[in-house]
C-alpha positions as CSV (number, residue, x, y, z in Angstrom):
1,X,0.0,0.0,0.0
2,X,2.9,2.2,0.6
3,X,3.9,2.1,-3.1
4,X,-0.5,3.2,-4.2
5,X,0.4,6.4,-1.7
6,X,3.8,7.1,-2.9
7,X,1.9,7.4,-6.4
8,X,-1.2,8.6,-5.7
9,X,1.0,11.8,-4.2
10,X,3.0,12.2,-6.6
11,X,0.0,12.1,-9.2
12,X,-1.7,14.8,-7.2
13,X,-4.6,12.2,-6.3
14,X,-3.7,12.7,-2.8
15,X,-2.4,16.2,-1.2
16,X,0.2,16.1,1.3
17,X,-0.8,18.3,4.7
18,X,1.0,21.5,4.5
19,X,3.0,20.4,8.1
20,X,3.7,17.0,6.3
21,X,5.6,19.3,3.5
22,X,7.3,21.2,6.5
23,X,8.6,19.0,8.3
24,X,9.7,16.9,5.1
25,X,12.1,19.7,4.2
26,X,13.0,20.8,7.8
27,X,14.5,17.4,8.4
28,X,16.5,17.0,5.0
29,X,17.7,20.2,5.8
30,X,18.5,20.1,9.5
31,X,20.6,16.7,8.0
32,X,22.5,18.3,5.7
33,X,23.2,21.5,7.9
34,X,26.4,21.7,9.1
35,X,25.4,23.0,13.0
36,X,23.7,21.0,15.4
37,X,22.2,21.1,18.1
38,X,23.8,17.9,19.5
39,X,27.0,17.7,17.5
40,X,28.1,14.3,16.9
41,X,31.8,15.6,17.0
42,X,31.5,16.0,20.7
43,X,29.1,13.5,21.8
44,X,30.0,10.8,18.9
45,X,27.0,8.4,18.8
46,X,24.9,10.2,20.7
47,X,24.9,13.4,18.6
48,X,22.9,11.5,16.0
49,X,19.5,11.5,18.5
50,X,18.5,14.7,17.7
51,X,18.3,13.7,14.0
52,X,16.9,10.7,14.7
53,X,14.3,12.5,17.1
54,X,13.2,14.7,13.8
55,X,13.1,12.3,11.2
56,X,10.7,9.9,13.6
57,X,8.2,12.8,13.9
58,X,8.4,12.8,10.0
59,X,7.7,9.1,9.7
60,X,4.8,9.9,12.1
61,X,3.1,12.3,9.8
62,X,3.6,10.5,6.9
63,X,1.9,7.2,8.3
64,X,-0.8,9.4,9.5
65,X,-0.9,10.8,6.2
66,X,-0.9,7.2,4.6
67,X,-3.7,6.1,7.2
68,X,-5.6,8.8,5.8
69,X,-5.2,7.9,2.1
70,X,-6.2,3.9,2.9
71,X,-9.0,5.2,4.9
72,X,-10.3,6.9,2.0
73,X,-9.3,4.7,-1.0
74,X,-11.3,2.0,0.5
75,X,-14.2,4.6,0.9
76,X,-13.4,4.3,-3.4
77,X,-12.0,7.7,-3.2
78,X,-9.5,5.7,-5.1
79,X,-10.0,3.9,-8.5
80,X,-10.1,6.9,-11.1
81,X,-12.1,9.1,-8.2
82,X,-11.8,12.9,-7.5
83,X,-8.8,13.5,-5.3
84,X,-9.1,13.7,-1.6
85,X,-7.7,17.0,-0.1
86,X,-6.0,17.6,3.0
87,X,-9.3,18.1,4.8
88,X,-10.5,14.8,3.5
89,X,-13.1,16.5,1.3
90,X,-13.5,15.5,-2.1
91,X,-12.0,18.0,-5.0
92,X,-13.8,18.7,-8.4
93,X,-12.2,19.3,-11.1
């Protein structure tokens, strides 16, 4: 089912909450920043929580996000249907 999400986003059948989006580019970024706010060059190991910490509140939203997109395929939003919006109200085209 992860795979049916993965395209029904990316097809614009499903759309993302806007703090999904956030948080998605807030933890690649926070990644690939150079500051930290535990640095792993002091603490080794144990620098790498805070990173960890962000990108598990990321999975959290997207399997909420996910839940959401089930819940309403098997509703047969899915299957050629209008596109489900963040509020889980049906769009028109």
């Amino acid at each position: 089912m992860w795979w049916r999400f993965l395209k029904a986003v990316r097809s614009g059948e499903h759309r993302l909450a806007p703090m999904t989006w956030v948080a998605a580019a807030g933890a690649v970024l926070y990644t690939l920043w150079p500051l930290d706010l535990i640095p792993e060059m002091v603490l080794g190991p144990l620098g790498l929580v805070d990173d960890a910490g962000l990108w598990g509140i990321l999975l959290v939203l997207v399997t909420r996000e996910k839940q959401r997109f089930e819940a309403a395929y098997r509703a047969g939003h899915g299957r050629g249907q209008a596109p489900i919006d963040v509020e889980g109200t049906v769009r028109r085209s």
